[in-house]
KOLGUTOR-890483 format. One record per residue (C-alpha): x, y, z; residue number from 1; residue in three letters. Coordinates in nm, 4 decimals, decimal comma, always signed. Example, Ala and Ser with C-alpha at 12.3 -4.5 7.8 and 13.67 -1.06 7.14 Angstrom:
LUMKE       east      north         up     k     r
LUMKE    +1,2300    -0,4500    +0,7800     1   ALA
LUMKE    +1,3670    -0,1060    +0,7140     2   SER
This chain:
LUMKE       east      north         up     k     r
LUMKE   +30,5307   +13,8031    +6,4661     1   UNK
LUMKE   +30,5233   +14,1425    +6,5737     2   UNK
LUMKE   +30,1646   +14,3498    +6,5137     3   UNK
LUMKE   +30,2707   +14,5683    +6,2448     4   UNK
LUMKE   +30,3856   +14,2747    +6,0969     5   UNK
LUMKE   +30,0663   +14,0629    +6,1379     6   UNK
LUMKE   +29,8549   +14,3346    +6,0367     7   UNK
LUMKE   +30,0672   +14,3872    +5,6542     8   UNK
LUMKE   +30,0137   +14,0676    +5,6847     9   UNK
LUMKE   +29,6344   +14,0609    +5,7316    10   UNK
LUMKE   +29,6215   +14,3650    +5,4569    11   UNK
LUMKE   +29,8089   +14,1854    +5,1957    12   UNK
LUMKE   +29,5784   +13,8255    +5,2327    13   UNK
LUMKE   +29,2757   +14,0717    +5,2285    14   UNK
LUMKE   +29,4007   +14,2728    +4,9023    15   UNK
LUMKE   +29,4289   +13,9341    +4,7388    16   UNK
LUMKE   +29,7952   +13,9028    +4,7693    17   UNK
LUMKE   +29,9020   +13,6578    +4,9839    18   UNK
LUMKE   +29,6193   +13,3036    +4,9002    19   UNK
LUMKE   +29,5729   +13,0790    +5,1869    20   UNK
LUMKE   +29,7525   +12,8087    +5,2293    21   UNK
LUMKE   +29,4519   +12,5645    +5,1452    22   UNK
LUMKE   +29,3545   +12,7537    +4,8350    23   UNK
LUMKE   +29,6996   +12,7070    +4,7061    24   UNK
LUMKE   +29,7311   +12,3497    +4,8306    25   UNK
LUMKE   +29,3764   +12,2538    +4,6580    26   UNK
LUMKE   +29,5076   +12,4518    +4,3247    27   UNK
LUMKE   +29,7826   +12,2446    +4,3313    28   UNK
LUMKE   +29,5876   +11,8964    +4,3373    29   UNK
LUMKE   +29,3499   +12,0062    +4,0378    30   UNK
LUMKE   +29,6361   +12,1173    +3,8176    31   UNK
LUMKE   +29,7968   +11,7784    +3,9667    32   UNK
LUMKE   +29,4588   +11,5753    +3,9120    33   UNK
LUMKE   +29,4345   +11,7351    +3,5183    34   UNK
LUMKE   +29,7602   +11,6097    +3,4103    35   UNK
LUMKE   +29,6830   +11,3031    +3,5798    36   UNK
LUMKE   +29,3737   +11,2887    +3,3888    37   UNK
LUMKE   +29,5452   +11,3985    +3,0554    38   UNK
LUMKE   +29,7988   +11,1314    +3,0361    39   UNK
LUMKE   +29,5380   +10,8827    +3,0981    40   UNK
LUMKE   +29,3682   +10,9553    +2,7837    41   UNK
LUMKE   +29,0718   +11,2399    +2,9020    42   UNK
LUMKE   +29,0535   +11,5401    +2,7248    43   UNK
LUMKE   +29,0313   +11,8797    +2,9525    44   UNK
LUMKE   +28,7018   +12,1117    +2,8990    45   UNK
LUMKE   +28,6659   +12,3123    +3,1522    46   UNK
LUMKE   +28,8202   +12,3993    +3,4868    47   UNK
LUMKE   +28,6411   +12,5068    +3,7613    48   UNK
LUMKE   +28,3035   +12,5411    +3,6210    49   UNK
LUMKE   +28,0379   +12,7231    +3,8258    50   UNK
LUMKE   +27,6840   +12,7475    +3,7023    51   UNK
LUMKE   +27,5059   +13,0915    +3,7214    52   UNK
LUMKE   +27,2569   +12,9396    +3,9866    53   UNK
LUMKE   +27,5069   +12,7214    +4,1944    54   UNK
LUMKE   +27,6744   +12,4582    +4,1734    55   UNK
LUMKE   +28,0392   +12,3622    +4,0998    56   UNK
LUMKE   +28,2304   +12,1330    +3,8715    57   UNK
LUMKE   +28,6123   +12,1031    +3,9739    58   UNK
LUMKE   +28,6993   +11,9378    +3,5937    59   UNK
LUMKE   +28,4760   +11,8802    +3,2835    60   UNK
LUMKE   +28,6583   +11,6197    +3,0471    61   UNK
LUMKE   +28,5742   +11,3815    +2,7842    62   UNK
LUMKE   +28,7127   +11,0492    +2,8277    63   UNK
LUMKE   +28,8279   +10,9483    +2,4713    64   UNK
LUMKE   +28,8640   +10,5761    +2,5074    65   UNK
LUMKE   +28,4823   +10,5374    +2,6160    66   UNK
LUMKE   +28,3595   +10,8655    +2,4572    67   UNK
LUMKE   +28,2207   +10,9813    +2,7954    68   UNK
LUMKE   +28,1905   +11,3532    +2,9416    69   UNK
LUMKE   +28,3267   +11,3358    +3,3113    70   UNK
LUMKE   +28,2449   +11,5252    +3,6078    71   UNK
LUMKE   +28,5300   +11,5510    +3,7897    72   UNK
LUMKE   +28,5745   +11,6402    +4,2051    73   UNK
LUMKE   +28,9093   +11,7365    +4,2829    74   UNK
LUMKE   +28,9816   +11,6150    +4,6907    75   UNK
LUMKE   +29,3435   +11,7426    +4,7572    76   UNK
LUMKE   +29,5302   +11,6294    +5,1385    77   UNK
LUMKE   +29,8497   +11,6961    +5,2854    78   UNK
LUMKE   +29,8103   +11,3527    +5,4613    79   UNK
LUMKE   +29,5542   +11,0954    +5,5239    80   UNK
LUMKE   +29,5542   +11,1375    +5,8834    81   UNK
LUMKE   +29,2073   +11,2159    +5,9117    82   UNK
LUMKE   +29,0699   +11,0215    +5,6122    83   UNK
LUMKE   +29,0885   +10,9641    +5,2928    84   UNK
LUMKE   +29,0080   +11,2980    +5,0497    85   UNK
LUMKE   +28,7270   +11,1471    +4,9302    86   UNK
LUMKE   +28,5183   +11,1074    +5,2282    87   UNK
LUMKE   +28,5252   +11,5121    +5,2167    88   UNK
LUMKE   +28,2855   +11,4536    +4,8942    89   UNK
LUMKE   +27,9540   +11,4043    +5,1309    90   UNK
LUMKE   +27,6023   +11,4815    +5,0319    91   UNK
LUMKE   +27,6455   +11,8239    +5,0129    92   UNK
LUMKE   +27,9233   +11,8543    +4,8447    93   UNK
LUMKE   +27,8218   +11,6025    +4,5651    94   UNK
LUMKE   +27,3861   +11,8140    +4,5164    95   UNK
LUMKE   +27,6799   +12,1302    +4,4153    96   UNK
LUMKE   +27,8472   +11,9091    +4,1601    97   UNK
LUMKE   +27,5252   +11,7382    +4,0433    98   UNK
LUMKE   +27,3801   +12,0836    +4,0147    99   UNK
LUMKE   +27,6651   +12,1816    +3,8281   100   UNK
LUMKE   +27,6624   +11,9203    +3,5923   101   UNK
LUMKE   +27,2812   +11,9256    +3,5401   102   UNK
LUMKE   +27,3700   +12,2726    +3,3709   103   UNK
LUMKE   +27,6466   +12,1906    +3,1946   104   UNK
LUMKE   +27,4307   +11,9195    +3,0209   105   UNK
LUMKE   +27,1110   +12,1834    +2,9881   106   UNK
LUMKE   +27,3659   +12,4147    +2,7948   107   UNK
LUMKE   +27,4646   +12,1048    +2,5385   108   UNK
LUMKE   +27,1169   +12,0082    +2,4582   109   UNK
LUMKE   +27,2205   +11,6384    +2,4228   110   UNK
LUMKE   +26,9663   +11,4653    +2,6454   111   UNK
LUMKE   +27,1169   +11,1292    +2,5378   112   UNK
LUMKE   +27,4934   +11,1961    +2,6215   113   UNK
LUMKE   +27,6804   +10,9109    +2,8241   114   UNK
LUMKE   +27,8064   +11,1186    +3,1265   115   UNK
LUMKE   +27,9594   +11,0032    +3,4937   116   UNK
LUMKE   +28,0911   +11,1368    +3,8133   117   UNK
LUMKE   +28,4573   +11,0792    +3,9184   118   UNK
LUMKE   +28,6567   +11,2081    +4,2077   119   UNK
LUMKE   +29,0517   +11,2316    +4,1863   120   UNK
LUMKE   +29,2079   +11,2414    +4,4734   121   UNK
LUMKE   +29,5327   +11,3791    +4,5780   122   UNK
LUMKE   +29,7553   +11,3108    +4,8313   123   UNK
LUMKE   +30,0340   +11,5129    +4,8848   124   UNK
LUMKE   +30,3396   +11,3221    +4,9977   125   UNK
LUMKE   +30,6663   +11,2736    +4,8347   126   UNK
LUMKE   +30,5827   +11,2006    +4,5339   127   UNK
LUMKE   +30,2087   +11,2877    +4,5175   128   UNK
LUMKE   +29,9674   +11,0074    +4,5335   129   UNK
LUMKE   +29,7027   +11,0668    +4,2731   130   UNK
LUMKE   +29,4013   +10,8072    +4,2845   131   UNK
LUMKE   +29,1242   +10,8383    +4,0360   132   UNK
LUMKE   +28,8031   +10,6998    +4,1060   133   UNK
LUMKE   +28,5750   +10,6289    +3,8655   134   UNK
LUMKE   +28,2384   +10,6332    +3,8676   135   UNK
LUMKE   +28,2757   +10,7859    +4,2693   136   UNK
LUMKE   +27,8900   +10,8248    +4,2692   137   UNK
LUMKE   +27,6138   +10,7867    +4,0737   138   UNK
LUMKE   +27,2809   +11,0707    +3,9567   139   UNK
LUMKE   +27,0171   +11,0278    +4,1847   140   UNK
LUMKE   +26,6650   +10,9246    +4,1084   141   UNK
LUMKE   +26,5606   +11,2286    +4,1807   142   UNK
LUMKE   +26,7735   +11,4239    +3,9420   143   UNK
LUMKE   +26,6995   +11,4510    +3,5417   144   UNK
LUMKE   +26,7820   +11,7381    +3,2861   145   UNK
């Protein structure tokens, strides 16, 4: 690629134009990991919920058959040559989406509310492999709301 060329290039990903190709591959996976979630009898929310203070929900759902609210991490691959997606969801990752999730349940008010944490993960061969693990981690004793 030629330096004019790389730097239009540069410009356009800068302006907003051009998404990287993770940001379009992990797009992908949630809108997979929602329909996935749909069929199997959750209702859809809210996508990509971020609390004012931090913290991050991927997918906020209500899971008719056991009238639960669901958390919902979103761990999209191209392969699993380095893992499996959801050994990406480490502590770190999973304090964002509990501090998500503690404000999503501050804003309902419901302090008795049945609530969990899942991950969905999403691999992307031919055709995509969508897992969905339930109950992927538990609130800490730490944590309340």
């Amino acid at each position: 690629m030629s330096a004019r060329k790389l730097i239009a290039t540069a410009f356009q990903h800068w302006r907003g134009k051009i998404e990287a190709p993770h940001i379009v591959l992990g797009q992908l996976g949630e809108k997979l990991a929602a329909e996935h979630l749909r069929k199997h009898g959750h209702k859809i929310l809210f996508r990509n919920f971020r609390a004012p203070h931090g913290g991050e929900v991927d997918i906020v759902c209500r899971d008719k058959p056991h009238n639960e609210l669901v958390f919902v991490e979103v761990k999209t691959r191209s392969s699993e040559d380095f893992g499996r997606p959801f050994d990406a969801v480490n502590r770190k990752k999973r304090r964002l989406i509990l501090r998500g999730a503690m404000t999503w349940l501050k804003m309902l008010d419901m302090p008795d509310i049945t609530f969990r944490f899942d991950v969905v993960e999403v691999v992307m061969t031919t055709p995509p492999e969508i897992r969905h693990l339930e109950n992927a981690f538990q609130l800490p004793d730490d944590y309340s709301y």
